[in-house]
Backbone as CSV, one residue per row, in Angstrom:
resi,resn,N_x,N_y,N_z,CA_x,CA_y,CA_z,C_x,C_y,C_z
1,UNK,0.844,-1.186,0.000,0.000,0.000,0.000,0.885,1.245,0.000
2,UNK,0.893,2.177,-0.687,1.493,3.433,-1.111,1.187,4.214,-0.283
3,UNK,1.583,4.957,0.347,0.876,6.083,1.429,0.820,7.288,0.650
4,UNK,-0.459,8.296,1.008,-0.109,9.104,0.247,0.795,10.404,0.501
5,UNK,1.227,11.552,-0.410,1.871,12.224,-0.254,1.149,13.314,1.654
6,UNK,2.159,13.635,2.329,1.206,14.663,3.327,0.962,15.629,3.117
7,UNK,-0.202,16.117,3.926,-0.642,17.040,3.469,-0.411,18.686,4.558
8,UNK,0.578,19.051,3.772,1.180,20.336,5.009,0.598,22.042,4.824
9,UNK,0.545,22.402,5.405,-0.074,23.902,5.884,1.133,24.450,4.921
10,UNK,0.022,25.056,4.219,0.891,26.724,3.556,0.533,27.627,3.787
11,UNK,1.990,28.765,3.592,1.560,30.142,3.657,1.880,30.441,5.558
12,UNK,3.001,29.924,6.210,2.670,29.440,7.303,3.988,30.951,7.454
13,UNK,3.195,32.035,8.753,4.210,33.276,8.707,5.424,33.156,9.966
14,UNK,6.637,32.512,9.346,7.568,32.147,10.830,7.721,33.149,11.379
15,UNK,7.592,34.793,11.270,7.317,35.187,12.389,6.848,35.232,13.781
16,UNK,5.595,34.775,13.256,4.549,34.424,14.201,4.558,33.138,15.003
17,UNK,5.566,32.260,14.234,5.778,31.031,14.156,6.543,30.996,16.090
18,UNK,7.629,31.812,15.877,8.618,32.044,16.352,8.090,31.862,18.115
19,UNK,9.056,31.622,19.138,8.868,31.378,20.127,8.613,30.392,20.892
20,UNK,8.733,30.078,21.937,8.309,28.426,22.805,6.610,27.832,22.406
21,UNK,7.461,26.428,22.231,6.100,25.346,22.119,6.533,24.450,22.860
22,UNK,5.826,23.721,23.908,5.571,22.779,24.567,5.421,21.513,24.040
23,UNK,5.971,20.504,23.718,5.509,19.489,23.568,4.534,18.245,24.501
24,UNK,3.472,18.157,23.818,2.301,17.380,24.584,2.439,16.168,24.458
25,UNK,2.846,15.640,22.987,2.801,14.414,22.768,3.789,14.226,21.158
26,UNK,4.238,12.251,21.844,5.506,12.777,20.560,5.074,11.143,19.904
27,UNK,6.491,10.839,18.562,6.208,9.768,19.031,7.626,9.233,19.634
28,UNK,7.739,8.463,20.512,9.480,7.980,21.005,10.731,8.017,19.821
29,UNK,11.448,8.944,20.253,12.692,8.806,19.245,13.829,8.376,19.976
30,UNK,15.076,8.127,19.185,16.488,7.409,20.137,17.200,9.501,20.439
31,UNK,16.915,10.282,20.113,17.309,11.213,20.124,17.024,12.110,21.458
32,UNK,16.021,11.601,22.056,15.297,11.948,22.578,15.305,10.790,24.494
33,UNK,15.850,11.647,25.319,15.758,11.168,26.479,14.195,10.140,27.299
34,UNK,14.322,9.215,27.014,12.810,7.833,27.384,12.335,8.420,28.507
35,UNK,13.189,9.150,29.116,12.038,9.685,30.365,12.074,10.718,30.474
36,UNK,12.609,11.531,29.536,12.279,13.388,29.318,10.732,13.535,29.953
37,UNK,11.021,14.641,30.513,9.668,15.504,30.688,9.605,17.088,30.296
38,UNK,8.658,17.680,30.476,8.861,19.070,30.064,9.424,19.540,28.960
39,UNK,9.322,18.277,27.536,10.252,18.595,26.876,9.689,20.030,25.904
40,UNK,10.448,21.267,25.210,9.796,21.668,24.798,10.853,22.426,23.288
41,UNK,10.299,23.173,22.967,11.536,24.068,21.855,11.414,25.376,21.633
42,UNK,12.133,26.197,21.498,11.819,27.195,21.497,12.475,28.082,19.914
43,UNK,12.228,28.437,19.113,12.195,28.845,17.580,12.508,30.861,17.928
44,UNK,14.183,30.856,17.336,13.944,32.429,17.273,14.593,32.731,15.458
45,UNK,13.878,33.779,15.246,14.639,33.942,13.903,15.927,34.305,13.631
46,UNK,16.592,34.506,12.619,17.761,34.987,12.677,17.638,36.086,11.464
47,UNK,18.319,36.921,11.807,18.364,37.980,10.323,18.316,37.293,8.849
48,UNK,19.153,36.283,8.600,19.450,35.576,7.337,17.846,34.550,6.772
49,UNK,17.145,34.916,7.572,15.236,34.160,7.452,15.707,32.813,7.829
50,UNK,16.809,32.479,8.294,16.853,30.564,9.280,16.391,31.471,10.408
51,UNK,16.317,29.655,10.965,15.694,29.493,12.705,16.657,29.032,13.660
52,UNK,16.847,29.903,14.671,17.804,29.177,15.431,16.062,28.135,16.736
53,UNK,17.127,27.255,16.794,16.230,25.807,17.287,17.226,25.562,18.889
54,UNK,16.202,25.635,19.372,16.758,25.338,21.265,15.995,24.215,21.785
55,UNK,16.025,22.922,21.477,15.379,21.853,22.588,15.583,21.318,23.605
56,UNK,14.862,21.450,24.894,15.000,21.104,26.009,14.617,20.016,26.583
57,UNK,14.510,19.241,27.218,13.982,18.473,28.196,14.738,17.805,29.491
58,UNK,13.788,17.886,30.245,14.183,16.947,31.487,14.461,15.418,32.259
59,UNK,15.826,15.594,32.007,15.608,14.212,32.238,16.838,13.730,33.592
60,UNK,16.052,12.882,34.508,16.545,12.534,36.176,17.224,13.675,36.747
61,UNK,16.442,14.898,36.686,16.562,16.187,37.504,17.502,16.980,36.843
62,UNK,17.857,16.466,35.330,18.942,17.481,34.935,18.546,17.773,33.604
63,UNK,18.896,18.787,32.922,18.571,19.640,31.638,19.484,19.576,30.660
64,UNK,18.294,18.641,29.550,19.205,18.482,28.850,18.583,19.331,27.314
65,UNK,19.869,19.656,26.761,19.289,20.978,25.735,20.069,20.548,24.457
66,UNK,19.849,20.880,23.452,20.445,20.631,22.282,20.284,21.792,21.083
67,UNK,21.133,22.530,20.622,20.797,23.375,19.540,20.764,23.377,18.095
68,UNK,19.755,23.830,17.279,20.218,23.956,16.244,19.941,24.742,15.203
69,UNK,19.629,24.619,13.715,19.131,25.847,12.974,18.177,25.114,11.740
70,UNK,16.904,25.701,11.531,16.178,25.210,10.915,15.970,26.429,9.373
71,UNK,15.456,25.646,8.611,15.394,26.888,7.122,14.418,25.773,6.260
72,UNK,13.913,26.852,5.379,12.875,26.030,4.390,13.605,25.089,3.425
73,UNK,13.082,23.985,3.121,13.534,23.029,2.488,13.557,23.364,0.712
74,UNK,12.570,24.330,0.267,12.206,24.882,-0.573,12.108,26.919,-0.781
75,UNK,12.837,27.475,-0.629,12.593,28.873,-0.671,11.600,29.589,-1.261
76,UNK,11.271,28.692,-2.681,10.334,29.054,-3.259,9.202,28.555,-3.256
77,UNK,8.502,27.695,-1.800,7.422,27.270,-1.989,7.121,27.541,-0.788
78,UNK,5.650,27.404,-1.027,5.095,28.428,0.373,4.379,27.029,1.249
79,UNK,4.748,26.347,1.161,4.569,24.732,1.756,5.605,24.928,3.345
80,UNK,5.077,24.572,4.712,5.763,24.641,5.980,6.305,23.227,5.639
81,UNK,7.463,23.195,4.993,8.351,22.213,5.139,9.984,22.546,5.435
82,UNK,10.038,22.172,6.248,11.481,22.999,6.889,12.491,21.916,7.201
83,UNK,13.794,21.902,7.351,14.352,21.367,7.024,15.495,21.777,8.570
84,UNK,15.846,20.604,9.851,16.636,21.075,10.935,17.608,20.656,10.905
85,UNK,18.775,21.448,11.592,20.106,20.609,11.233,20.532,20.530,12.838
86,UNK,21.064,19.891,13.453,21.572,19.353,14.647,23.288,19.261,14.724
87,UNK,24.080,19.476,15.134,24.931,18.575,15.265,25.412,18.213,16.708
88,UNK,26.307,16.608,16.385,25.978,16.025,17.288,27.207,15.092,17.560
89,UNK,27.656,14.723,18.993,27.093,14.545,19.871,26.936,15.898,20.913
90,UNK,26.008,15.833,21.623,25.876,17.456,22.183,27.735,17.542,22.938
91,UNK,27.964,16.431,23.474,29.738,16.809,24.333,30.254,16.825,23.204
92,UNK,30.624,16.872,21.411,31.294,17.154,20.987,30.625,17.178,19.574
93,UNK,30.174,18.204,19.053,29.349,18.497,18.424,30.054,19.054,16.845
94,UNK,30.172,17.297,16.492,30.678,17.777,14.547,30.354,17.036,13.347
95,UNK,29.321,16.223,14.127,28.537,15.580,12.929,26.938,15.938,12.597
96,UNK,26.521,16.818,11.670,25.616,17.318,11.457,24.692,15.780,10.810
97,UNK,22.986,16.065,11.196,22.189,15.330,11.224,21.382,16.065,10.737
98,UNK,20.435,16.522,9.804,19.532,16.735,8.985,18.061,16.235,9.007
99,UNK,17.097,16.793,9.287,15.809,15.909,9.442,14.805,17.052,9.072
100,UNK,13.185,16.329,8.619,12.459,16.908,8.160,11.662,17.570,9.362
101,UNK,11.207,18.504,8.781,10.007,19.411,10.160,8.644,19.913,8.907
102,UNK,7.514,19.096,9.342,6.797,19.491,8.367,5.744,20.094,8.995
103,UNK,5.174,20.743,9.163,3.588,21.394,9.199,3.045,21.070,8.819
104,UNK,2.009,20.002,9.761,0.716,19.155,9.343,-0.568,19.690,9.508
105,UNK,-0.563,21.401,10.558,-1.565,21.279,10.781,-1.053,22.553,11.737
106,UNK,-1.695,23.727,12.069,-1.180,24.613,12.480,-2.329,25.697,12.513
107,UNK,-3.240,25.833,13.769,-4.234,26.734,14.213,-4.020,27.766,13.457
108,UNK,-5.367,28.980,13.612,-5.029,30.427,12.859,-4.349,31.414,13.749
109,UNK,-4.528,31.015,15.439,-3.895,31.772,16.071,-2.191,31.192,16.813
110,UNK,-2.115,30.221,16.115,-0.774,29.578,16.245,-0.573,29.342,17.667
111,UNK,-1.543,28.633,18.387,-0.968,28.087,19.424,-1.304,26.713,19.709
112,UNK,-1.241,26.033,18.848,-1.337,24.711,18.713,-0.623,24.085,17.203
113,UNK,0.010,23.166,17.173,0.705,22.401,15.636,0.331,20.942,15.885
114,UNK,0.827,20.044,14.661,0.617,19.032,14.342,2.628,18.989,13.139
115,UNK,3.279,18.100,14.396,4.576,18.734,12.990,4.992,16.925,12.553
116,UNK,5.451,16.421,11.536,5.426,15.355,11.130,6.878,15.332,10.274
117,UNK,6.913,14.184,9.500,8.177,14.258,8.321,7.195,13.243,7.780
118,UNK,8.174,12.943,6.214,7.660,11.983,5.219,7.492,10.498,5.403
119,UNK,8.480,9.739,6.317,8.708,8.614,6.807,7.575,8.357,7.666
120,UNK,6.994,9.188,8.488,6.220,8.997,9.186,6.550,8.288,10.683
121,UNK,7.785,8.312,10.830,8.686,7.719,12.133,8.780,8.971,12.832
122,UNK,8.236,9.858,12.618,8.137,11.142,13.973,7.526,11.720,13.755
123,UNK,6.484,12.368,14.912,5.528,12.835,15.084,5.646,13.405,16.337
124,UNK,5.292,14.877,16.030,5.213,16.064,17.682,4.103,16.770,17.397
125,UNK,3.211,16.515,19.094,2.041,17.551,18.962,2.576,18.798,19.928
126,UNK,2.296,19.869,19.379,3.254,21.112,20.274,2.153,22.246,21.046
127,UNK,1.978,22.182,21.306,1.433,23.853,22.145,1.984,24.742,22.746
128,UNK,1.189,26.224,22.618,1.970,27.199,23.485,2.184,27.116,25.504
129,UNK,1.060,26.593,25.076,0.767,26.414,26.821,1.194,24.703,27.020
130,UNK,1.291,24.776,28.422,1.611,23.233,28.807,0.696,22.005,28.642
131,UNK,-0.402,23.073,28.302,-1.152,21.669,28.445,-2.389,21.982,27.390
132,UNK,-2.570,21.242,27.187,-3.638,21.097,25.418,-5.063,20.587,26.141
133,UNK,-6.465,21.497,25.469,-7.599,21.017,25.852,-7.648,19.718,24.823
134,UNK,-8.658,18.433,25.927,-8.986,17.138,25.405,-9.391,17.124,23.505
135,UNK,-9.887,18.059,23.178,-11.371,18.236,22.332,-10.099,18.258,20.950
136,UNK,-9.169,19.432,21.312,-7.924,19.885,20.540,-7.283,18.785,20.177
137,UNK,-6.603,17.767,21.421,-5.440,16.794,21.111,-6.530,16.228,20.488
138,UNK,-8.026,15.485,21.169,-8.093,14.685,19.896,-8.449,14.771,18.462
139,UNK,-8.524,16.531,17.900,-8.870,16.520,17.066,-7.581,16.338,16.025
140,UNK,-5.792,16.555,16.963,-4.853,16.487,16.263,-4.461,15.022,16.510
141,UNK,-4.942,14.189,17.205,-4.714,12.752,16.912,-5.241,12.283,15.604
142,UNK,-6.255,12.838,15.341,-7.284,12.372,14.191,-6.927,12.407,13.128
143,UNK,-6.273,13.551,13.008,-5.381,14.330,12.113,-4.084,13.801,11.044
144,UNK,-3.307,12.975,12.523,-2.177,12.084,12.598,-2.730,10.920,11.538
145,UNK,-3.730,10.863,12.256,-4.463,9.289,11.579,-4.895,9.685,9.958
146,UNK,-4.873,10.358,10.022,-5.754,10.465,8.644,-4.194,10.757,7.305
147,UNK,-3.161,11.453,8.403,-2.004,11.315,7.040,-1.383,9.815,7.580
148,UNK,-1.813,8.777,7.788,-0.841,7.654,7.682,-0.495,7.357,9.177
149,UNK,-0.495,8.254,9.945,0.446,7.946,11.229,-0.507,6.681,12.096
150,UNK,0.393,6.530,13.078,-0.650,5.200,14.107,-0.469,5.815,15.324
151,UNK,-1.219,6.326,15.578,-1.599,7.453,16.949,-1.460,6.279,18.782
152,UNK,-1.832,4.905,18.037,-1.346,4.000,19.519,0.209,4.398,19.832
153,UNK,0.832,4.821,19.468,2.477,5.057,19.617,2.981,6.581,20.304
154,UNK,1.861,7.235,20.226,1.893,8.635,20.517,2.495,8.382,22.333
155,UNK,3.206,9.090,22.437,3.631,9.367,24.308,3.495,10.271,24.619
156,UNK,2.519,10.693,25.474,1.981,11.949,26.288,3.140,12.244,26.604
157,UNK,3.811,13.505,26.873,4.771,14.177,27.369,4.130,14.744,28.830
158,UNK,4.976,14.175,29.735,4.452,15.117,31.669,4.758,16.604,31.299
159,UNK,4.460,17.575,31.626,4.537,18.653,31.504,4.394,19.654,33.498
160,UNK,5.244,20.063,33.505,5.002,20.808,35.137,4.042,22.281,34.310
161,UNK,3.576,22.584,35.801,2.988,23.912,35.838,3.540,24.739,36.616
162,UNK,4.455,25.685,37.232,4.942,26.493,35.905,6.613,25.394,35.426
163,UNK,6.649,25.613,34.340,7.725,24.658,33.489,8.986,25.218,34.160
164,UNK,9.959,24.387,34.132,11.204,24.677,35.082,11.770,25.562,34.102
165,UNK,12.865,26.025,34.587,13.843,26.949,33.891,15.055,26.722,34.443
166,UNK,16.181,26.361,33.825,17.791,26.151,34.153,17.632,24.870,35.048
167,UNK,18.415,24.795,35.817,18.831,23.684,36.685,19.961,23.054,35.888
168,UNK,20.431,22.076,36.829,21.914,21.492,36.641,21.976,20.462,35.196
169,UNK,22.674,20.987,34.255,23.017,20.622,32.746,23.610,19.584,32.846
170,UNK,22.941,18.426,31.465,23.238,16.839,31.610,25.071,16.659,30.701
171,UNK,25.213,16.809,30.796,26.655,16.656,30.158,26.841,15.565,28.369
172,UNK,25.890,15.278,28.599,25.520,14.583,27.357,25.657,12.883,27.494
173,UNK,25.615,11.977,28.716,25.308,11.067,29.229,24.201,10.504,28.743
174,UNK,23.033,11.074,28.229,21.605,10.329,27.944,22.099,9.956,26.680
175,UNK,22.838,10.766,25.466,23.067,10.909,23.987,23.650,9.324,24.177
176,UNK,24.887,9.446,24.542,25.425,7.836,24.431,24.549,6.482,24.884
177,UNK,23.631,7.054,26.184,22.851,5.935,26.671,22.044,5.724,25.704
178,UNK,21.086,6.312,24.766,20.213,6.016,23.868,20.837,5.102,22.836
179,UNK,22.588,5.734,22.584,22.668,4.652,21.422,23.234,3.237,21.714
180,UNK,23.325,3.077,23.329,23.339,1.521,23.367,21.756,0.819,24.086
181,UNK,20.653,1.308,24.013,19.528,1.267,24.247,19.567,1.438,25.884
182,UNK,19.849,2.385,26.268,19.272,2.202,27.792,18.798,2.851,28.360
């Protein structure tokens, strides 16, 4: 069975774009700390129209953050398909990693997304606030479902009220633990 092409939000103004989103629900990546909480990102522009990219999360009382820079995959198309670059490992950071950021789905007042790639092996539901009304997530589960995704896989993200800020930085200990599964 062929899946079909997704279907992404155009015309999407990264201005507006710009600033902290919360992640509510993801789907599990190896990139990504198994018992993160609070994970979230925060999007600022840069003069040159890229994104500088700040992801956070918490994981066994320590903060772990990763940076990077995001830009349209296409300049000339008005399709939210963006394109992030990472490099990595965060303790020594010189192998760049490349991945899709697509806009599946993105309110008129931009405080709610649906962000996906083509593979369909990742999936983030984001909000401005920590926490997403029922009615919302499930209308962006539905959403998921309808481009291909399998929404049983989705992992609620814990989220605190009010969300931490700083605390003691992970040294990059989780990065290596993920890639021998632990």
């Amino acid at each position: 069975m062929v899946k079909k092409e997704l279907d992404v939000v155009k015309g999407v103004d990264l201005a507006r774009y710009m600033g902290r989103w919360y992640e509510i629900a993801s789907l599990p990546s190896f990139f990504v700390p198994k018992n993160g909480v609070d994970t979230r990102a925060t999007y600022t522009l840069n003069q040159d129209g890229t994104v500088h990219v700040l992801n956070e999360t918490w994981s066994d009382g320590k903060r772990v953050a990763i940076e990077g820079s995001a830009y349209k995959a296409d300049p000339k198309s008005d399709e939210a398909k963006l394109k992030v670059k990472f490099l990595v490992p965060p303790f020594l950071p010189i192998i760049p990693i490349v991945g899709n950021y697509w806009v599946l789905y993105l309110d008129d007042d931009y405080q709610h997304a649906l962000i996906g790639e083509p593979t369909r092996k990742y999936l983030w539901i984001l909000c401005r606030k920590t926490h997403l009304e029922d009615e919302i997530y499930e209308m962006l589960v539905q959403k998921a479902k309808d481009e291909g995704y399998d929404p049983s896989k989705l992992r609620k993200t814990p989220q605190s009220d009010p969300p931490p800020e700083g605390g003691p930085q992970d040294n990059g200990t989780w990065w290596l633990k993920s890639l021998i599964g632990k």
